[in-house]
Structure formats: C-alpha cells, structure tokens
N, C-alpha and C positions, 0 to 999 in steps of 0.2 A: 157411575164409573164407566170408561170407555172401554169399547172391546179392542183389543190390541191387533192391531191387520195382523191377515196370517201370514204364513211364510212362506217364501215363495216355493215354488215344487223343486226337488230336486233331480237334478235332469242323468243321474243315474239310473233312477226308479218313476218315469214317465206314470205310470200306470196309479202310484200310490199305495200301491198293495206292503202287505207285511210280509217281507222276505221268504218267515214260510210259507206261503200261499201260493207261491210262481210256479212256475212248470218247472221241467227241464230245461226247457229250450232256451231260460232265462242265464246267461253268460257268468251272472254274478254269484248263482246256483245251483252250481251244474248235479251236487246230490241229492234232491231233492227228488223223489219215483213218486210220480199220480196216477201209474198204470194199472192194473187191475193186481189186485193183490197174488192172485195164483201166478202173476207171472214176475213177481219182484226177484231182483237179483239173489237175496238173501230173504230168510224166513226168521221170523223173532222167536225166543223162547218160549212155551208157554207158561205162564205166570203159576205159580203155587202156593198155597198158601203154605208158609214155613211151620208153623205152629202147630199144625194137624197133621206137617209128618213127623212119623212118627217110627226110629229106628228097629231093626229087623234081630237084632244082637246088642248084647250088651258093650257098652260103650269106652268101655275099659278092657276088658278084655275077650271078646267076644262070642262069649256062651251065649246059645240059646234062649235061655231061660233067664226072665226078672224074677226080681223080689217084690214080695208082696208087701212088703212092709215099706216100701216108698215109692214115689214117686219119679223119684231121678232111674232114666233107664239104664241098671246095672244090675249084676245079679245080686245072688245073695252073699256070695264072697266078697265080692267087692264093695258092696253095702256095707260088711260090719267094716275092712279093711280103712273104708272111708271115716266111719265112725272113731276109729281108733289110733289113727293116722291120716290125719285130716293135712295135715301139712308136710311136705315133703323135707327130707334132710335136711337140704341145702338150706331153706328156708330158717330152718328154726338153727342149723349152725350162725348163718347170717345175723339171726336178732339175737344170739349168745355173744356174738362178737362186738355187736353195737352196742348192746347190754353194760358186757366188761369194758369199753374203752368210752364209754359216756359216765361208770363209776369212775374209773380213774381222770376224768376229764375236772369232777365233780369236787373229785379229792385234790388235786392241783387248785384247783379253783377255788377252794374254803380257804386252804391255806393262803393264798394271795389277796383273800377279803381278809381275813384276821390281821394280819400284814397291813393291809391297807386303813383300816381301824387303829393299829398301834401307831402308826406314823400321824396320822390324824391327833391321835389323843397327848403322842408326846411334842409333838406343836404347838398343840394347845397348853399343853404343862412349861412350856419354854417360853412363852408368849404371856402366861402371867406369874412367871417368876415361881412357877412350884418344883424346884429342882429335885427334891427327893422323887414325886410321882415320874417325873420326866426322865431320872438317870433309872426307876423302876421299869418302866417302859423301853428303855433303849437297850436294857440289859438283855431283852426277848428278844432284840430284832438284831441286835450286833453280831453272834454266831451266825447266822444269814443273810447279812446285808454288808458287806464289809468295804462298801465304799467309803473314797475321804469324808463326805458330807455326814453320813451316819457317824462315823469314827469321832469326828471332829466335834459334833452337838454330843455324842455320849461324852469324852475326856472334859466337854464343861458343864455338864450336869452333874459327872458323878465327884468332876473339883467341888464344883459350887453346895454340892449335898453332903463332903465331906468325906466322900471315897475315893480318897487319895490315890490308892492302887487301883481301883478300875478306872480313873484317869490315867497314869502311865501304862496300864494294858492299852488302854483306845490308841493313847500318843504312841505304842510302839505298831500298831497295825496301821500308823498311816502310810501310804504311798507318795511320799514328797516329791517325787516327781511329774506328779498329775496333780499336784495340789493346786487348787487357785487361789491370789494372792490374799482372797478375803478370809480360805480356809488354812492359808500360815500365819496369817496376822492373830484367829482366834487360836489356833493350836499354840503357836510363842505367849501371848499374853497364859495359858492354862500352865504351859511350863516355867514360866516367871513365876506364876503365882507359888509354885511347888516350890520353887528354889528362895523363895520367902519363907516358906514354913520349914525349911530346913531340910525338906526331902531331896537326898540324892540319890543316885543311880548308880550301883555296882558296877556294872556293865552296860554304860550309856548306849541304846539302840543307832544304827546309822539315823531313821528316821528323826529321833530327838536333835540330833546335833545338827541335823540340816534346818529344822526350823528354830532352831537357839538364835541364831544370828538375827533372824527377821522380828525378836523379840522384841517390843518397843520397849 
C-alpha cells in the first residue's frame, strides 16, 4: 500500500503547532496566557470533591441536628415527614387526574370495541344469509348508530327475518335526504316487500313516502 503525500502546511499556522500550544502573541489566539501563573489575569476555582461535602444543617428545613436513623441529611422531623409523605400534593392530585380520565378513556374505548365486533359479526350474518343473527345484532347497535347505512341493513334483516315492525321502525328513522341511491333502492324494494304482505301504515312517515317512488 502507498503512503499518501502529505498535505501541504497551511500557511495560517507556519509553525504546525496545535492551536493551544501558541503564545499570545499568536493573532489567531489572542486568549491563550503562558505567563506565570501568579500573575494570570483571572484565577481558577479550586476543585472539590462534591461527595465528601458534606451539609452543615438539615436540608429541608434547617435544623442543626440529623437523624440517626438515615442517611439522607435531614433531621428527625423531616425524616418521618418524608417517610409519610414522600410525594407532594400536586403530585399525587396529578396521577388522581390521569388515573380518572385514562378510566373514562378506557370506558369510551370498550364500548367502541363492542361496537366494532357487532358491525363485524352482523356483516358477516348479512354476507351469509343468516338474517335472524343479523337483525339480532343490528337491534344492539341501531339505538346508537342511527345512520342511513345501519338503518337500511337492520329494515332488511329484520324484513328478511320476519320482523315486520322493526323493519318499518328502521324505514321510519331513515334520513331520505342523505340517502345514497344504493341505500333508496334497498329501503324501496324492503317497503315493496311490506306492501306485498299486506302491511300498511296508519300514519305513512315523510321518510316512507319519499322512497316509495324509487321502489322498483
């Protein structure tokens, strides 16, 4: 292996030297003191070791006197005080607060898994024709979920299962004017089907009568 030429000197630093090694006198340096130490401009701390000092009063409150019974320098008041109250207010208010709104966080959160398992389970009941499981399942989510899309698969599971009236309950909760044409086409064909079996409506809802027309 070849040795790599060196590099040329840099003509800032003629001399070579390591910056802190120059004098004063050097332009690029000018803080740099090589004079005799009694006469430096300024005088350094002397060094201590931290560990071996060692406090004159207690540290909490500043009695004379330690306890014998530890080692942390305070006295004997403040020793059990620590013992018994290791944590200040604020502290333990703080983790009472985090405490209560990480339960309620917890509890928000089971209920949006449960939720999230019914929608799951009655896709699946709708997906292989088990309408009874499916309008069982929608009946738990329909008082809190009262969108068209829920509305619309409960009025055909609980048609297709034979619960005629929790079908016209679903068809009266729809919002016909947020409907999408896929969710008039299956609400009309559920109310076709109703008016084949003879079921009429006392008091036809607005919602019925706007998707009667789109009935095929």
């Amino acid at each position: 292996m070849s040795t790599p030429p060196p590099l040329p000197p840099d003509p800032s630093n003629p001399s070579g030297e390591h910056p802190d090694k120059r004098d004063a006198s050097y332009p690029e340096n000018p803080f740099v003191y090589t004079g005799p130490p009694e006469e430096a401009p300024y005088q350094m701390a002397p060094v201590t070791d931290d560990a071996s000092a060692k406090p004159e009063a207690c540290v909490a409150c500043g009695a004379p006197e330690f306890s014998s019974l530890t080692e942390v320098p305070v006295c004997e008041t403040c020793r059990v005080a620590l013992i018994r109250y290791p944590y200040p207010k604020w502290v333990k208010g703080a983790a009472a607060a985090v405490f209560a709104l990480t339960m309620v966080a917890l509890g928000l959160s089971i209920g949006r898994i449960q939720d999230a398992y019914h929608f799951t389970r009655a896709k699946k009941m709708v997906a292989e024709q088990r309408w009874e499981e499916a309008c069982q399942t929608y009946r738990i989510l329909a008082p809190r979920h009262t969108d068209n899309e829920t509305a619309t698969l409960y009025a055909e599971a609980a048609f297709k299962s034979g619960h005629h009236d929790e079908a016209m309950t679903a068809m009266h909760s729809l919002q016909v004017w947020m409907m999408t044409t896929d969710q008039r086409t299956r609400a009309g064909a559920v109310l076709k089907g109703l008016e084949k079996l003879g079921i009429t409506i006392e008091t036809p809802a607005e919602s019925v009568q706007m998707v009667k027309p789109l009935t095929p």
